[in-house]
N, C-alpha and C positions, 0 to 999 in steps of 0.2 A: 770102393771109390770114396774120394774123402768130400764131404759134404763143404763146401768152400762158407757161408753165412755158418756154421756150427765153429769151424775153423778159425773164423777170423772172431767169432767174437772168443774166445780162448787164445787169442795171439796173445807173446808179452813179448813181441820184440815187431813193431809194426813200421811201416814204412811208408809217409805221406808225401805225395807230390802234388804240389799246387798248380794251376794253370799255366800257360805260358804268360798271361797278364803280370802275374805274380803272388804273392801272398795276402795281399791287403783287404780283401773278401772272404776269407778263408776263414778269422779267427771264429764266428760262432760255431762251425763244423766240428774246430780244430776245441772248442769248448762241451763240446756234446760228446762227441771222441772222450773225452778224460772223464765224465762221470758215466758212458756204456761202458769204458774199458780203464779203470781206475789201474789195474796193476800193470797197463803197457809201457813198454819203452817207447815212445813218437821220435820219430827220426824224422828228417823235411830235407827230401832232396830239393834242396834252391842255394842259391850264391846268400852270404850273408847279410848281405846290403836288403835282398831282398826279403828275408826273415823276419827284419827289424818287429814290426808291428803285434808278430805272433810265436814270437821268441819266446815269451813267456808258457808258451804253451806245449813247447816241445821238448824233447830232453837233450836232441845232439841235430845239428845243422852238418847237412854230407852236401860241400858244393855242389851244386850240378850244373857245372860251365861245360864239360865235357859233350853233353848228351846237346847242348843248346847251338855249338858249333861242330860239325861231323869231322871227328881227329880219332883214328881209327884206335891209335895207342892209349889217347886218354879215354874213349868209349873203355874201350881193352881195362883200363885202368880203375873205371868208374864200376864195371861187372863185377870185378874181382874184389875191391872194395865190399860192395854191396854183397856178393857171397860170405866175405872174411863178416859178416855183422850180421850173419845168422839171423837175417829176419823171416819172421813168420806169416806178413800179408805182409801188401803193398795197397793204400789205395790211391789213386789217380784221379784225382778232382782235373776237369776240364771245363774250359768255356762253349756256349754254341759254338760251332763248328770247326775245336779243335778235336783231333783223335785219341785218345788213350791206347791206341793199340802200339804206339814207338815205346813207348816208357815202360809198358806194361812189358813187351818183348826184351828190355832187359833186365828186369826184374824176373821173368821166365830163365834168361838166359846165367843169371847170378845165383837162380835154384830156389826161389822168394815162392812158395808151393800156393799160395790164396793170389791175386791179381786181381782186385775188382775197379769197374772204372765202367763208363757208359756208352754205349754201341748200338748203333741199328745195322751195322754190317757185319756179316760172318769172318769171326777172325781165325776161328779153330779153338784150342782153348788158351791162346796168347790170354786174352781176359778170362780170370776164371773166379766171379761168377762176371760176364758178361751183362749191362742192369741194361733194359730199356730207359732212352733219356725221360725227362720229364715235356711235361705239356708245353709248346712253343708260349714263349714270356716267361719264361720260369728262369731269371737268370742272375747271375751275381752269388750270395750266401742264400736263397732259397736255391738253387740249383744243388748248390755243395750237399746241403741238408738233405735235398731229398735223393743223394746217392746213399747216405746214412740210415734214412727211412726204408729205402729200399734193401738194402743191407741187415735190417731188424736189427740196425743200432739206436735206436731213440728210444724202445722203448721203458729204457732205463728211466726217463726222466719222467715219464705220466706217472699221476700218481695211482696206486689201485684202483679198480671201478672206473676211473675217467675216460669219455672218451677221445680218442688221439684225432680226430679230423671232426668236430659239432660242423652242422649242418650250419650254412646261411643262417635261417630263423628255425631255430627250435621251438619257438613260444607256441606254436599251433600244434605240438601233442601237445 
């Protein structure tokens, strides 16, 4: 069985989908992403309009009009697509109370073998790894970050010895 966190972080061909909001919260993620996974390809399923701000951070922009109005030929079109670009994870940034499980299912269905994205409901392994969300108010680019946290992608950027979450007030050790 393939270990989906050992998996993704050895992807070089990775597959990022942003919320349905858009891209515009996205970019510190989308910055922490490229120093855990320096030799990936990022790919950003969104329409180009919506890219603008984190453009800079991806290598190839795949519309996703398809998947945003249900058109059973261009779903059809958007899978096949997404199969022909041999990606190796997907991950599915969402807002509170949207689902990762639609996007996730065709990225399942395109053959995208890692699928991570955030879930309190049993989906089967449509998400795989499935993350518990983070703590209610957690939202915007701390949300994004801590699907990455949760994923054991940041800890590329602590430096040695440091630690990743200090306490409130350390000063009392």
């Amino acid at each position: 069985m393939i270990d989906p966190r050992a998996a993704l972080r050895r992807a070089r061909r990775l597959l990022v989908v942003p919320p349905a909001a858009g891209c515009d919260e996205l970019g510190p993620a989308l910055i922490r992403l490229r120093v855990a996974l320096p030799q990936a390809l990022v790919v950003l399923l969104a329409d180009a309009r919506a890219a603008g701000r984190v453009a800079a951070f991806v290598d190839e922009v795949i519309p996703a009009g398809a998947w945003s109005r249900f058109d059973a030929r261009r779903l059809a079109a958007l899978v096949e697509r997404l199969a022909g670009a041999r990606l190796d994870a997907a991950l599915v940034f969402t807002a509170v109370g949207e689902t990762a499980f639609e996007v996730a299912y065709l990225a399942y269905l395109a053959g995208i073998p890692v699928r991570a994205g955030f879930a309190v409901e049993f989906g089967g392994t449509v998400l795989s790894p499935a993350v518990p969300p983070p703590p209610a108010g957690v939202i915007g680019p701390g949300r994004h970050l801590s699907l990455l946290d949760a994923l054991d992608l940041s800890a590329a950027l602590a430096p040695a010895g440091a630690k990743a979450r200090p306490s409130c007030d350390d000063s009392a050790f």
